[in-house]
N, C-alpha and C positions, 0 to 999 in steps of 0.2 A: 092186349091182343092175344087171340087164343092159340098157343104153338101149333105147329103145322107136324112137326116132325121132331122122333127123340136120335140123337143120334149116339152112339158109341163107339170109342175109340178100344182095337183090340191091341196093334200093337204099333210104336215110331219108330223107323229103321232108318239111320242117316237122314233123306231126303223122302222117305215114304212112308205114309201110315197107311194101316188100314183099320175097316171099319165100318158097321151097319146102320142103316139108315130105315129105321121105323115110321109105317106111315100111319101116324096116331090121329089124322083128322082127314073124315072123308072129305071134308068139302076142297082136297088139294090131293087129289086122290094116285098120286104120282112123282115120282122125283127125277129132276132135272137132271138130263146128260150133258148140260151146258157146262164149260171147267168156270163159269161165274157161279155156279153151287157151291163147290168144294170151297175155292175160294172164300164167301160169304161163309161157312161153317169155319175159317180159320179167323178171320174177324169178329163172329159174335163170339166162340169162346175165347177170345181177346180180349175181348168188354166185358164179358163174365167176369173173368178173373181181377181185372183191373179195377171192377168197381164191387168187387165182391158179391157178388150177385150168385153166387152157385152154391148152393146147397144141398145136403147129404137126406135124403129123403127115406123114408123106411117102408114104402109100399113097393110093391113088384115093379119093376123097370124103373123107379124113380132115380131122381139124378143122383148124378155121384160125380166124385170132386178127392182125389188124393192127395192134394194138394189144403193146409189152412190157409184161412185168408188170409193171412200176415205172410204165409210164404208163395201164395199165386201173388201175389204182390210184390213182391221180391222176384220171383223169376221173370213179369212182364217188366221190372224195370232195367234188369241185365240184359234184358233180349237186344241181338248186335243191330236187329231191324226195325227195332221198337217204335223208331218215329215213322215208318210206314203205315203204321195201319191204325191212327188216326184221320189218315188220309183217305185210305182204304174204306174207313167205315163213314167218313162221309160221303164219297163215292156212293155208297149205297142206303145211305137212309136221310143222309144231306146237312148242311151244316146247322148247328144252334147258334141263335146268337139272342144274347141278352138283350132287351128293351124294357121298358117303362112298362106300366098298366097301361099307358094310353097307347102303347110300342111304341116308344122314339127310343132310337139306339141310344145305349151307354157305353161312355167313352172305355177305354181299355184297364182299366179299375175298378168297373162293373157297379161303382157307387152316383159319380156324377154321369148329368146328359150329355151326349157328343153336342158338339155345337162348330158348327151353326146345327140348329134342331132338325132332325128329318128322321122322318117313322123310315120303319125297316120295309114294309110293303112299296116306300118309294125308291128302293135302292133296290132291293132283291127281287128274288121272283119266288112265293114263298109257296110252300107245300100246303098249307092248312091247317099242320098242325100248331099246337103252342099249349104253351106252359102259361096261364096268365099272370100277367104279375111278372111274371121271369125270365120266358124267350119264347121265340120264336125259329121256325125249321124251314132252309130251304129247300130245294129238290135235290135229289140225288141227280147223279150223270151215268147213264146207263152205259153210251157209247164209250166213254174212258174207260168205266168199270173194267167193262170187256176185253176194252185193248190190254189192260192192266192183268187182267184175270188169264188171258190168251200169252203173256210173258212170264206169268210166275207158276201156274199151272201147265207143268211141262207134260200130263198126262193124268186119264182120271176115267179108269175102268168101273164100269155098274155091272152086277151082277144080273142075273134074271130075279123075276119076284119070288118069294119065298112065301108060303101061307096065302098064296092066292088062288084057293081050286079052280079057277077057271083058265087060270095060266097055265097052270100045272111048271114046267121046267123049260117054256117056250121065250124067246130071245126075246128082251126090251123091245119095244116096237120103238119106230124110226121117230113117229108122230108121239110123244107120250099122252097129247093133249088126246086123244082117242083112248089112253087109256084109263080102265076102274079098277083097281085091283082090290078094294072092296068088294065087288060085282061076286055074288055066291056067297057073301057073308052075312046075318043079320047085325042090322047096324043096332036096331036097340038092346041087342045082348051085350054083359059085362064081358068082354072079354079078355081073357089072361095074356100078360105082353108078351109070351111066347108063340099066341095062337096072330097077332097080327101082323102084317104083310111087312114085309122090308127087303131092303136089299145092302148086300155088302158092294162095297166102295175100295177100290186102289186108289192112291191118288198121289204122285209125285211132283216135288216142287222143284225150281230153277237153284234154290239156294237152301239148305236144310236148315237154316235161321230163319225160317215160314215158319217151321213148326217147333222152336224153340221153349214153347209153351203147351204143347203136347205131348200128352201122356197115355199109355196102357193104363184101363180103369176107367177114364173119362165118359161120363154118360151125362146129357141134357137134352132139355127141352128147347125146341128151337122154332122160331117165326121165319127163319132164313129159306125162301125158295130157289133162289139165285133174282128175283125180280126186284129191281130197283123205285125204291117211292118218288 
């Protein structure tokens, strides 16, 4: 999937970071004042870290990672909330479960068939996607996300747009879905990541153990809109 947005982390303070949110693909041409964004940005680089996925890039804005993988691995498995945001991230992209090539679940050993035999599409209610051969994904839950995302996200200030001349320094609008902050740019130019549109992010959590795995330095690439699959 093609990232939507790079986001960077400037600095973690107790229970608050802050931090800019680059909008690297017109075709999402805006970022959510919903607090299920901010949220969703604190579970992908979860997953990042956790499955080592974050690497140190050497082109202009590319991602960045202070962290080796041996020791983001170490700090998601200290973290005191650590078993939340397994939860979290199926919340929002939905759960995996292994099955068969033909999809019939596998029992909890992930080698033999659950039995009595029954495909996963007859138990679940499944999203579409799948791994074949190796699982299958159900839907996320928008509605919990939310309630989820409205108790841990105790606050979550957006900036105005930056590098968007036809904004100029004018206030987020209410509807973002109206807004292009592309709009006065050409799209087929290469542009340098300081020339693209972003906006800086406050964002305070109920528990500073949200962000026990954020850091000053942190820059990626991100599919996370705040929308649930």
């Amino acid at each position: 999937m093609t990232s939507i947005f790079t986001v960077s982390v400037d600095s973690v303070e107790g229970s608050t970071f802050r931090g800019r949110v680059h909008v690297i693909n017109p075709d999402v041409p805006y970022v959510s004042q919903e607090t299920v964004f901010p949220l969703s940005l604190l579970v992908d680089a979860w997953w990042k870290l956790d499955n080592g996925y974050w690497r140190n890039d050497d082109h202009e804005g590319g991602e960045r990672n202070p962290f080796t993988e041996e020791q983001g691995k170490d700090i998601i498995a200290g973290m005191r909330l650590k078993d939340e945001f397994p939860d979290l991230f199926e919340l929002i992209l939905g759960k995996e479960i292994r099955v068969t090539e033909d999809g019939y679940l596998f029992a909890e050993d992930g080698k033999t068939i659950l039995e009595p035999r029954r495909k996963a599409e007859d138990v679940y209610k499944l999203s579409g996607g799948s791994r074949p051969g190796y699982s299958v994904f159900t839907h996320g839950d928008a509605e919990v996300f939310s309630q989820r995302a409205a108790d841990i996200v105790t606050s979550y200030d957006i900036s105005p747009y930056r590098n968007a001349p036809h904004l100029g320094q004018a206030a987020a609008l209410e509807d973002p879905e109206e807004l292009d902050v592309w709009d006065g740019l050409e799209l087929g130019e290469d542009h340098s990541f300081t020339e693209i549109p972003y906006v800086e992010i406050v964002v305070t959590v109920s528990d500073a153990g949200y962000l026990e795995h954020m850091a000053a330095g942190m820059r990626w690439d991100t599919t996370m809109t705040g929308d649930v699959c």
